[in-house]
Backbone bond lengths (Angstrom), bond angles and torsions (degrees), N, CA, C in turn:
res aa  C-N    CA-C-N  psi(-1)  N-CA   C-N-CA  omega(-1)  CA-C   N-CA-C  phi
1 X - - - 1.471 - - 1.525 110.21 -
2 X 1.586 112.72 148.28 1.012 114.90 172.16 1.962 123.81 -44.67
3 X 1.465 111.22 -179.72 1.737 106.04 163.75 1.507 110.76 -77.62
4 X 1.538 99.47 -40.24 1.680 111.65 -179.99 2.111 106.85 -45.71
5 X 1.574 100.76 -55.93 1.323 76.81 -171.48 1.630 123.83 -92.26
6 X 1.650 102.22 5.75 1.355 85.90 -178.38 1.283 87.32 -100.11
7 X 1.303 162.85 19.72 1.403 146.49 144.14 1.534 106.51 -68.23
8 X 0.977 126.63 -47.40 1.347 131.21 166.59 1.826 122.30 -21.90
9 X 1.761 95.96 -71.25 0.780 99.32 172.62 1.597 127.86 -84.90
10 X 1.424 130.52 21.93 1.028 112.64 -156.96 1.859 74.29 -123.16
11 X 1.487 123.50 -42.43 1.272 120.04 -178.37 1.813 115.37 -43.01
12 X 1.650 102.21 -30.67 1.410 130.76 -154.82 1.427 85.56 -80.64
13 X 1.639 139.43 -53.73 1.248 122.15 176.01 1.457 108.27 -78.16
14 X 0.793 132.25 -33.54 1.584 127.91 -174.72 1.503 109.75 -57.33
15 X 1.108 112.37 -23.58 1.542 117.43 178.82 1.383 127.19 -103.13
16 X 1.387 102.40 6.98 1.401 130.74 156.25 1.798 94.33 81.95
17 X 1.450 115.46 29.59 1.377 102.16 -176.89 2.181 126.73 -103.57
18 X 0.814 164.72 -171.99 1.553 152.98 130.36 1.053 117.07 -93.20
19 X 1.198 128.48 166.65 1.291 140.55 179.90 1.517 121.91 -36.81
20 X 1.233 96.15 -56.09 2.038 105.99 170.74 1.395 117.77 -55.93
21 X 1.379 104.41 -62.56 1.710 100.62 156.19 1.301 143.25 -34.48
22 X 1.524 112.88 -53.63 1.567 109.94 168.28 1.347 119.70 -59.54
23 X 1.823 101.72 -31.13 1.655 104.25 177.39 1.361 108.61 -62.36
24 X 0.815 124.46 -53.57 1.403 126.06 -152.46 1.878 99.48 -88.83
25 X 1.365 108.76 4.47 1.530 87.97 165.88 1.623 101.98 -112.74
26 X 1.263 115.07 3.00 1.953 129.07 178.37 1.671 95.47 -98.25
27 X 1.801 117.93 -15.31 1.875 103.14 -164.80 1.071 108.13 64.75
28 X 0.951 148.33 11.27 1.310 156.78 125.99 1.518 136.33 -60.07
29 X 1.705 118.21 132.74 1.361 125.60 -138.83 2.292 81.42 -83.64
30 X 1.171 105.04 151.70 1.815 116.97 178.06 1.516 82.76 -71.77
31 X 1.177 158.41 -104.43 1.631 141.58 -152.66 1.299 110.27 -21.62
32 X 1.281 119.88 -38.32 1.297 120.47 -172.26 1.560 113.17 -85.77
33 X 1.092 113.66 -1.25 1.864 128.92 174.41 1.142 85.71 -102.58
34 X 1.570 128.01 -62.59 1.817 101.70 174.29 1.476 137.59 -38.61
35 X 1.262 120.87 -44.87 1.198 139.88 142.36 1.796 120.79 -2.77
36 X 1.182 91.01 -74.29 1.955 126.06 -175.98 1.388 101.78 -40.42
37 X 1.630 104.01 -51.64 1.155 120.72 -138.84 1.608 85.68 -111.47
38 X 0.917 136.95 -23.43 1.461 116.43 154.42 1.085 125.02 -123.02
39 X 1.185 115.73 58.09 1.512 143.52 146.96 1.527 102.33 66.56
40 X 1.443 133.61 1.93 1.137 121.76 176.60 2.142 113.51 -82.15
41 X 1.362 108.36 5.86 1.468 96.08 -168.05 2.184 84.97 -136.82
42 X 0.970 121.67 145.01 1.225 114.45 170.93 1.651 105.25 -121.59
43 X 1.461 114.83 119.87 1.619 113.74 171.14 1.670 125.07 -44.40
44 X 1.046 119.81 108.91 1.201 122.49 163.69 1.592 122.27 -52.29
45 X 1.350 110.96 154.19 1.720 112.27 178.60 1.054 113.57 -14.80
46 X 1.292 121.15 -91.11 1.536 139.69 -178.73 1.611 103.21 -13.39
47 X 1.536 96.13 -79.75 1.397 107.85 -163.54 2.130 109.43 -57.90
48 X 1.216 103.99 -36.44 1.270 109.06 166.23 1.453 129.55 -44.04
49 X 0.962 99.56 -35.88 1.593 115.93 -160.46 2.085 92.34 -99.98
50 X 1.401 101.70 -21.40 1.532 88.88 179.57 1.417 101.37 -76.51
51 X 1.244 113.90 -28.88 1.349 124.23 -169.86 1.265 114.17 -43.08
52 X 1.146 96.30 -69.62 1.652 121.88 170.26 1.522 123.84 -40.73
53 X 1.694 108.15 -36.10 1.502 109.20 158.81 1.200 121.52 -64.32
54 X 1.646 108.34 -52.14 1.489 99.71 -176.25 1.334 118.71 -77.48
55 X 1.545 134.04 4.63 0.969 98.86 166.27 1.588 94.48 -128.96
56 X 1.138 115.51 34.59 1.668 121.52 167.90 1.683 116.18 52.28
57 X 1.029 102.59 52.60 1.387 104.32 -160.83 1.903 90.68 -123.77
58 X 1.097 112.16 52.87 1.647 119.15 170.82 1.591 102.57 52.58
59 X 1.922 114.45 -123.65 0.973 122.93 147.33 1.366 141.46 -122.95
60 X 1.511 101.49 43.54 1.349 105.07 161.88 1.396 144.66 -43.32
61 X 1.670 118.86 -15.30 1.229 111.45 -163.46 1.574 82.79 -121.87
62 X 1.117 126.32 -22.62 1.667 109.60 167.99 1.604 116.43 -65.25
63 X 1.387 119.12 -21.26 1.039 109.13 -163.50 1.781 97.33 -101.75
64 X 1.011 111.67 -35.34 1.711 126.57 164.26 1.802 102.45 -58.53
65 X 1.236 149.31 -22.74 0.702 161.80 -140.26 1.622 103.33 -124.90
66 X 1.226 127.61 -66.20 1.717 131.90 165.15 1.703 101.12 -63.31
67 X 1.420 135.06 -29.61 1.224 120.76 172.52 1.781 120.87 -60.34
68 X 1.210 95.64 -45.80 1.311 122.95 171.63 1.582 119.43 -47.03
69 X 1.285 121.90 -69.93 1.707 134.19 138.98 1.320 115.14 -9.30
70 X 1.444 112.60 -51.59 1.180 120.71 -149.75 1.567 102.33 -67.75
71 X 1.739 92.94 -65.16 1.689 127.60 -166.91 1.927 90.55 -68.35
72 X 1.005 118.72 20.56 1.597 97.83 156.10 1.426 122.92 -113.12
73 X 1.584 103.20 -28.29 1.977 106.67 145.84 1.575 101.34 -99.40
74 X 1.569 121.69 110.77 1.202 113.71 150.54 1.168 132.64 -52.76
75 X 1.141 103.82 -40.53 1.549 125.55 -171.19 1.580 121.01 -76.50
76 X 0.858 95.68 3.46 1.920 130.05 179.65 1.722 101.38 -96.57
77 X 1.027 118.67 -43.29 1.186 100.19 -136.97 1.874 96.66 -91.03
78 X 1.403 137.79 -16.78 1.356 135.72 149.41 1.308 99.81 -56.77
79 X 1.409 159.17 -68.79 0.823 131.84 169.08 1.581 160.49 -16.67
80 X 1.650 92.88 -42.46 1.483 113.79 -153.80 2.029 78.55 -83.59
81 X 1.608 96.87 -57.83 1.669 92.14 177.44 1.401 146.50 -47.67
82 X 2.038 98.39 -16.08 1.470 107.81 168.97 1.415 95.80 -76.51
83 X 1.640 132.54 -63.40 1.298 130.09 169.48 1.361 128.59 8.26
84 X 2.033 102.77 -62.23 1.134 110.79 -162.58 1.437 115.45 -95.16
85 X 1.538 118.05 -13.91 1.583 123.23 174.82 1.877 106.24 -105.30
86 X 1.193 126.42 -8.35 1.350 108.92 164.22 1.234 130.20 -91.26
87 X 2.167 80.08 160.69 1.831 94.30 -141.17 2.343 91.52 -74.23
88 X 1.273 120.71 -22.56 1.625 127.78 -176.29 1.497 93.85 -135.13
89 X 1.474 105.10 148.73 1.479 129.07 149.01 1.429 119.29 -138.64
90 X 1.320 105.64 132.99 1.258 109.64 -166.31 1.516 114.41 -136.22
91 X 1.590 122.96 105.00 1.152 129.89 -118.30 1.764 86.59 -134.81
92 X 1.356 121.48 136.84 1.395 120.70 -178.74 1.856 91.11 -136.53
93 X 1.462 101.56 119.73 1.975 94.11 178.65 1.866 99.65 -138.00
94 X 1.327 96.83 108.86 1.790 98.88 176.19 1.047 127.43 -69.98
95 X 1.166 134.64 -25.74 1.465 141.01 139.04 1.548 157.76 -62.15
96 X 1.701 102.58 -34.35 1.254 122.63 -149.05 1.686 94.33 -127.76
97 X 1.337 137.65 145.27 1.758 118.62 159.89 1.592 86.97 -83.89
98 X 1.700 93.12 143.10 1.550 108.78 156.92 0.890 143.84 -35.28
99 X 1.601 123.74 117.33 1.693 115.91 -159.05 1.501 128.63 -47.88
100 X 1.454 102.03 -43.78 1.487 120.47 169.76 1.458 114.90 -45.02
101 X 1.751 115.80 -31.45 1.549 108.61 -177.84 1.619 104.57 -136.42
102 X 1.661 106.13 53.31 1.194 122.25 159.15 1.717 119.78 -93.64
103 X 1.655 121.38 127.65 0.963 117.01 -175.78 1.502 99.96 -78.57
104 X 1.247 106.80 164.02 1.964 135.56 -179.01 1.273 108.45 -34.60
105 X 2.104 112.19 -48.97 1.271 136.36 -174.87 1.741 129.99 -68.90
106 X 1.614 72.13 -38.90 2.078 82.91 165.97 1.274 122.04 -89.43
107 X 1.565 98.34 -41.17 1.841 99.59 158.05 1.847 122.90 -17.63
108 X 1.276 102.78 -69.36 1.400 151.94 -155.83 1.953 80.93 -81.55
109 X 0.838 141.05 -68.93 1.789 155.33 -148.28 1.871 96.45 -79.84
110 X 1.425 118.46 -44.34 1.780 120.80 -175.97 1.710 86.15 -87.73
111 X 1.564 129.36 -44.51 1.686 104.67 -168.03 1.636 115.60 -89.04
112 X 1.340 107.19 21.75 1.380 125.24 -177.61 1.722 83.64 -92.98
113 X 0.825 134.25 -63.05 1.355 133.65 -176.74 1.371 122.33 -50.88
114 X 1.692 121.80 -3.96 0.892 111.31 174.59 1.967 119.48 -100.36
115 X 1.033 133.06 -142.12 1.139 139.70 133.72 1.329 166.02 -61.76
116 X 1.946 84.47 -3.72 0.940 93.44 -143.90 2.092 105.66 -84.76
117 X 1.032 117.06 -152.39 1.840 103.88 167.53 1.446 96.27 -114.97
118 X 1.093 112.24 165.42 1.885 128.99 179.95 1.535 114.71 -54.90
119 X 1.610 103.29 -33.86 1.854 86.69 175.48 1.295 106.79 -97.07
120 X 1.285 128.86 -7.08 1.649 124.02 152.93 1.145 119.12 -58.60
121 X 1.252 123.33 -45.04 1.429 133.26 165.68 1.734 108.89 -46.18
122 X 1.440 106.78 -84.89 1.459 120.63 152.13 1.619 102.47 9.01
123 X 1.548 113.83 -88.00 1.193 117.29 -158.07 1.718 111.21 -72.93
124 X 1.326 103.14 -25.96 1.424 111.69 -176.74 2.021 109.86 -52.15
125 X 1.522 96.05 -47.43 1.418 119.94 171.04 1.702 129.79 -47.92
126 X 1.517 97.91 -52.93 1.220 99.57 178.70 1.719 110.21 -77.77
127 X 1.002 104.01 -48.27 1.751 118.94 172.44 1.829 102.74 -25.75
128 X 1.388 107.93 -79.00 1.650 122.61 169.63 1.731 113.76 -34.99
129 X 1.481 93.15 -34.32 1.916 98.91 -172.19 1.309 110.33 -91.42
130 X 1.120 119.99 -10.44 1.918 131.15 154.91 1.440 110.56 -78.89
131 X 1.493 115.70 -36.27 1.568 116.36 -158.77 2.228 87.61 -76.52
132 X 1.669 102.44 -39.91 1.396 87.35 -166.06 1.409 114.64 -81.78
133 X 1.719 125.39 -5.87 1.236 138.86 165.80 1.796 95.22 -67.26
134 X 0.786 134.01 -105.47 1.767 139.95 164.96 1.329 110.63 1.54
135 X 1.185 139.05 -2.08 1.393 149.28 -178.99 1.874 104.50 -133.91
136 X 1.031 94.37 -74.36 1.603 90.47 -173.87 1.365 126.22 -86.05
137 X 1.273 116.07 8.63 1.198 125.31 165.02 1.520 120.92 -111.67
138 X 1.137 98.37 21.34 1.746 93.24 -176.14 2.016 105.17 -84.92
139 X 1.528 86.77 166.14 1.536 84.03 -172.17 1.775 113.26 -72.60
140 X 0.500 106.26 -35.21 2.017 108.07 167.03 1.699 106.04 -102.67
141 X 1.370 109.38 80.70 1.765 118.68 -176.39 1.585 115.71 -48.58
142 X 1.351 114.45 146.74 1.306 94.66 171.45 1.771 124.66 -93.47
143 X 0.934 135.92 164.08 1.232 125.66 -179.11 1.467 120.15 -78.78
144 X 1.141 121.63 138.08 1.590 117.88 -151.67 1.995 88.31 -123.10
145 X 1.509 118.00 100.20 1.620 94.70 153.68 1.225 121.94 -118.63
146 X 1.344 120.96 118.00 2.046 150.72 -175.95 1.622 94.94 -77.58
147 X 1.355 109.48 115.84 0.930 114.74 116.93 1.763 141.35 -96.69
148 X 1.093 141.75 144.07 1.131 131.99 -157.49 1.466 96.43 -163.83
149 X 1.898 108.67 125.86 1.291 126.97 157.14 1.291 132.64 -41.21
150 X 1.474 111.89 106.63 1.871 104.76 -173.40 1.680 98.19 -35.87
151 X 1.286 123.11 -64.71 1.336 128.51 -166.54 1.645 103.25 -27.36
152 X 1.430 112.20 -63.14 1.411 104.58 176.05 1.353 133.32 -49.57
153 X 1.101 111.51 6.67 1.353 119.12 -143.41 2.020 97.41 -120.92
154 X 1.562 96.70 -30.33 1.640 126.35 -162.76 1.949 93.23 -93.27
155 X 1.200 140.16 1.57 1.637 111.78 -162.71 2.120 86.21 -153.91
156 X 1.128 90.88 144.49 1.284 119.94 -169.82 1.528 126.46 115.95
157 X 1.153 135.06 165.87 1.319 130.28 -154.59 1.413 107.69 -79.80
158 X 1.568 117.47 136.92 1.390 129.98 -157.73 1.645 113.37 -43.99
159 X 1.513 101.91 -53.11 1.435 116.41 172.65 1.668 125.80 -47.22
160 X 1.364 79.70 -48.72 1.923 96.82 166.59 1.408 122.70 -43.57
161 X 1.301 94.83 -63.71 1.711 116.32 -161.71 1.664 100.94 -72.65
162 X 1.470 120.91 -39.80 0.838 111.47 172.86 1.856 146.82 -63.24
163 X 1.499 92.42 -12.34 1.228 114.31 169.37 1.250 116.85 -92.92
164 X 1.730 105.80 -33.53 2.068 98.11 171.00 1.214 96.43 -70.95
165 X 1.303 146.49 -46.05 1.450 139.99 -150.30 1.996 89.89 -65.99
166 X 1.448 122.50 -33.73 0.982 101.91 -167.29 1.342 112.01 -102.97
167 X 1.339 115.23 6.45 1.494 133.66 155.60 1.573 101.88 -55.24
168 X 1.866 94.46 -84.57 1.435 87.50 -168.34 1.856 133.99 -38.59
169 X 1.514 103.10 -39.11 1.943 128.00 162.22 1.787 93.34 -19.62
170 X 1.270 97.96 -65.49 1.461 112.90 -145.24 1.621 106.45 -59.94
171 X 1.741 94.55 -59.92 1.864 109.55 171.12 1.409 115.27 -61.91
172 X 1.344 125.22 0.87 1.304 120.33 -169.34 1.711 98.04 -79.59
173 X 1.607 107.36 -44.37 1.074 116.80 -167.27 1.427 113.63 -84.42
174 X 1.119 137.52 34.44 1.329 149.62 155.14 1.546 108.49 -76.81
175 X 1.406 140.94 130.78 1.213 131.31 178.08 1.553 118.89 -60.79
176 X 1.244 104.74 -29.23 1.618 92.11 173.25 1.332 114.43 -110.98
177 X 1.582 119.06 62.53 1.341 97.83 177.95 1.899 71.91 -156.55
178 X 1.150 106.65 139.97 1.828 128.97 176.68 1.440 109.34 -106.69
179 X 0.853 101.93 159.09 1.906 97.60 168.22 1.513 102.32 -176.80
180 X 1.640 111.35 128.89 1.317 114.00 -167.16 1.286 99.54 -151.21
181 X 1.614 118.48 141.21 1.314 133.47 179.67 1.553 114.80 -111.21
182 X 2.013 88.94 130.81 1.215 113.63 -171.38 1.738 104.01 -71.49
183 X 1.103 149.52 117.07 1.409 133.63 -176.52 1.362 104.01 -98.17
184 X 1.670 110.13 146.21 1.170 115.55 -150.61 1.415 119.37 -92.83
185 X 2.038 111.48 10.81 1.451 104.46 152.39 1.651 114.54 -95.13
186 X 1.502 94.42 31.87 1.715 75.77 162.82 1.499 147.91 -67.68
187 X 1.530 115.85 -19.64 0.994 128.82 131.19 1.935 75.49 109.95
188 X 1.419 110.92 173.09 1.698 121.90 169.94 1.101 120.54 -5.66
189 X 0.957 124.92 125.89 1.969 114.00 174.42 1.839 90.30 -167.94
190 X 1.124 88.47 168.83 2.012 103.55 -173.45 1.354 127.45 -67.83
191 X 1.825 92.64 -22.40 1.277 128.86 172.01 1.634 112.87 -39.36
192 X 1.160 101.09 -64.00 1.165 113.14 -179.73 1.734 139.80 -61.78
193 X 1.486 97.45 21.58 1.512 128.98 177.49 1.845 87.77 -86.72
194 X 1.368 131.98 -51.29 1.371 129.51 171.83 1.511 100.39 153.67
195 X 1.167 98.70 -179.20 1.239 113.72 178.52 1.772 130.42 -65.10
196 X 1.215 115.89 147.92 1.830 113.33 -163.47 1.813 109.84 -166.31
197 X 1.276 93.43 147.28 1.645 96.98 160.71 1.533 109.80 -125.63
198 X 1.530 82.73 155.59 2.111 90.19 171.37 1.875 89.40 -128.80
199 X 1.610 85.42 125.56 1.678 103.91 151.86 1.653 120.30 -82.76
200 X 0.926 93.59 156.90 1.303 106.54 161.65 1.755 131.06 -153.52
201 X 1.345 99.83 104.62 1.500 112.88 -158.53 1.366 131.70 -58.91
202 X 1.006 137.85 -179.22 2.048 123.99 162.37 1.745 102.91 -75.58
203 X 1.373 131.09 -21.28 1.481 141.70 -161.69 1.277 89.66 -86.70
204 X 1.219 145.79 -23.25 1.365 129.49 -174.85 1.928 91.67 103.41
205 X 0.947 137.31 -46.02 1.564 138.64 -179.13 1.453 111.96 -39.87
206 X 1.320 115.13 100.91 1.570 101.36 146.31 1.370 127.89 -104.87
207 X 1.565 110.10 154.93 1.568 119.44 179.98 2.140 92.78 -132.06
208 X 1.696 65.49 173.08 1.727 78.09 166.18 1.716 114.26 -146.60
209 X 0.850 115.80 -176.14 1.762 135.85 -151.75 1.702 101.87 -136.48
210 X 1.371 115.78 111.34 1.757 125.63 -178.89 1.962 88.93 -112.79
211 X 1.412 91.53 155.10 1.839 93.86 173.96 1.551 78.32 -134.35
212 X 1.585 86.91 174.59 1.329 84.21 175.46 2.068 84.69 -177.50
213 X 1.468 117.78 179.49 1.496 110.88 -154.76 1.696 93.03 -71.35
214 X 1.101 131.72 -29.30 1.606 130.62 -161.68 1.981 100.77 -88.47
215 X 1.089 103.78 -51.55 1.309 109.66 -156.02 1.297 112.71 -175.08
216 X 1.486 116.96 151.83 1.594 118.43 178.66 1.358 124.35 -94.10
217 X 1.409 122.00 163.46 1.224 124.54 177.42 1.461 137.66 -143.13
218 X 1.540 120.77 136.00 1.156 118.26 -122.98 1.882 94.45 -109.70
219 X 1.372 129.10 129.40 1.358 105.26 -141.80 1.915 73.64 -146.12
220 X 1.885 105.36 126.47 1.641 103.04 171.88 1.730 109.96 -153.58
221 X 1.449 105.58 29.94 1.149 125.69 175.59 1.448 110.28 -78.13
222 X 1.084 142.63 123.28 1.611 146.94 -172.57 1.588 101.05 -30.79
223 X 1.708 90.74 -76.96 1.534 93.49 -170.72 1.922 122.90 -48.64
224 X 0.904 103.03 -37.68 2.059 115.81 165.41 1.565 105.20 -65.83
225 X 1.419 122.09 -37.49 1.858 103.68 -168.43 1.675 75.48 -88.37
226 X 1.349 141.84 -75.05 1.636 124.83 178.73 1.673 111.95 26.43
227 X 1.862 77.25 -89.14 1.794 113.05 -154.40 1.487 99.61 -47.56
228 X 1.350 110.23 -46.32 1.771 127.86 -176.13 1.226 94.99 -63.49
229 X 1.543 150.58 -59.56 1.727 143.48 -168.72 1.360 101.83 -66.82
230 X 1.538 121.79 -28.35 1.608 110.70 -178.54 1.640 90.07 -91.66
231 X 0.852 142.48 -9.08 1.987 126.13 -177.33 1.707 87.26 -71.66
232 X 1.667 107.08 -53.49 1.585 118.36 -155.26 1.518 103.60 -64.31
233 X 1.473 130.53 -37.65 1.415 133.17 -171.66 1.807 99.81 -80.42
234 X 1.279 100.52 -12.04 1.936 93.80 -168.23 2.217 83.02 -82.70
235 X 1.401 108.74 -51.07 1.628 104.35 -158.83 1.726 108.12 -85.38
236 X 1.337 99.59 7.21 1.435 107.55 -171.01 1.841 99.94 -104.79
237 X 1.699 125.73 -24.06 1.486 103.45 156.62 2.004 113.70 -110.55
238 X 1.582 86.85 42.61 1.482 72.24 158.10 1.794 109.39 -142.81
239 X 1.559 101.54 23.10 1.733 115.43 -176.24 1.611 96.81 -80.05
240 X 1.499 117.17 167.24 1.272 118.35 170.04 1.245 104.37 -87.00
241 X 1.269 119.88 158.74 1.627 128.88 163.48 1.492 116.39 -28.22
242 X 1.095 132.61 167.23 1.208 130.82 164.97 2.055 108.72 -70.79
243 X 1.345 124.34 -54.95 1.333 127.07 171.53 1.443 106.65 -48.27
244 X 1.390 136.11 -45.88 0.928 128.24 -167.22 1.639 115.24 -76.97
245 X 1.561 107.10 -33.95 1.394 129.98 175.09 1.494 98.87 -50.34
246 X 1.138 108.40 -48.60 1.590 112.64 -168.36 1.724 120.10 -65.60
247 X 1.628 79.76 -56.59 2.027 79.83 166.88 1.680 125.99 -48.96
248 X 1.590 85.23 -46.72 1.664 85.14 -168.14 2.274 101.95 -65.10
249 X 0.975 127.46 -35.82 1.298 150.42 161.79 1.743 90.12 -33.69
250 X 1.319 135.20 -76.25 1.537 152.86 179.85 1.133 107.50 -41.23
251 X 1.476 120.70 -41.95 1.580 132.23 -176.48 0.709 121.65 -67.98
252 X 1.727 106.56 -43.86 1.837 118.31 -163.15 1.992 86.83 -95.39
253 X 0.800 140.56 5.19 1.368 140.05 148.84 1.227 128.08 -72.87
254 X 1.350 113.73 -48.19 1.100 118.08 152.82 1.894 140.25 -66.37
255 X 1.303 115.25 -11.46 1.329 116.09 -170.18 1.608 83.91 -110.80
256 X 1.163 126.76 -18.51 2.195 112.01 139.21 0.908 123.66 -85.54
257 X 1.077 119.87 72.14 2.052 135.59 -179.86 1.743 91.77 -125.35
């Protein structure tokens, strides 16, 4: 077992408490302290940080707790840190809206489609809803520019879509955040190799970010960030304006009313 869960559980007898007890002083269900404690469930922030109250242990279990997160995508975790210190990201996704400016509901609506069970889901959710707090909430924001496929924009359940569409509305109008739609007679473009991000750091370094169905990949070799600035310059003069992005965004909100 991890350190995370056998500190867990070992604080949990030392404090003379059971499973129901710790739950119920975290609000948290006792399966879900089973969980903790055998390494199949990892506490999120929140619950981390209660941890740490109740058993006064500073912040050990938040920080044991985001390590934990971390080390279950390795391959995440150079990433997640360019994410959180670059100064632009500039993100082109033909299918999917960008994770960074996915609402709670669509989150929740694409991992419904998978296999996964509800508190995997659950955790998958909140995890993403720290990663986009930790990015877009920092005190000097980074600049976010979306491009995104009308198509992506057109499929998921009416209710759904209609609330990211009015998600995205909302984040558009933040000064550092762009968002522009690719329309889907654009016809050939480079784009269509798949989806990608390019960072761009305070060091002068850029890399970029590939997904793909298994796992992502983290790519900062000249010739790879290149290929990625020529995909981004091919879908970047054939996106609509940002005003125009927006209307058509207003429309397709409106013709789900």
């Amino acid at each position: 077992m991890s350190e995370l869960s056998v500190e867990i559980r070992r604080l949990r007898i030392a404090g003379g408490m059971n499973q129901s007890q710790l739950g119920a002083a975290l609000r948290v269900s006792k399966s879900l302290i089973a969980g903790f404690e055998s390494g199949r469930h990892i506490p999120q922030a929140d619950t981390a940080t209660n941890l740490d109250r109740v058993f006064g242990t500073d912040d050990k279990f938040a920080k044991l707790s985001a390590e934990a997160r971390e080390d279950r995508y390795p391959w995440m975790r150079p990433w997640v840190e360019h994410e959180r210190r670059a100064l632009l990201l500039r993100t082109f996704q033909p299918l999917l809206v960008p994770g960074l400016l996915q609402s709670e509901g669509y989150m929740r609506a694409v991992l419904a489609t998978s296999t996964m069970n509800d508190g995997r889901i659950d955790e998958l959710v909140r995890t993403r809803l720290e990663r986009q707090a930790a990015t877009l909430g920092r005190d000097n924001p980074v600049v976010i520019s979306a491009i995104v496929n009308e198509f992506a924009l057109s499929r998921g359940p009416r209710e759904v879509m209609t609330k990211q569409l009015g998600h995205l509305v909302e984040l558009g109008h933040r000064p550092s955040v762009k968002i522009r739609v690719l329309p889907d007679d654009a016809g050939l473009h480079l784009g269509l190799g798949g989806a990608f991000v390019l960072a761009s750091l305070p060091d002068g370094r850029r890399c970029g970010y590939l997904d793909n169905q298994l796992k992502g990949t983290v790519v900062s070799s000249h010739g790879d960030v290149t290929e990625l600035e020529l995909a981004w310059e091919s879908v970047d003069g054939l996106a609509l304006p940002v005003v125009q992005s927006r209307d058509l965004m207003l429309r397709m909100i409106d013709e789900r009313k």
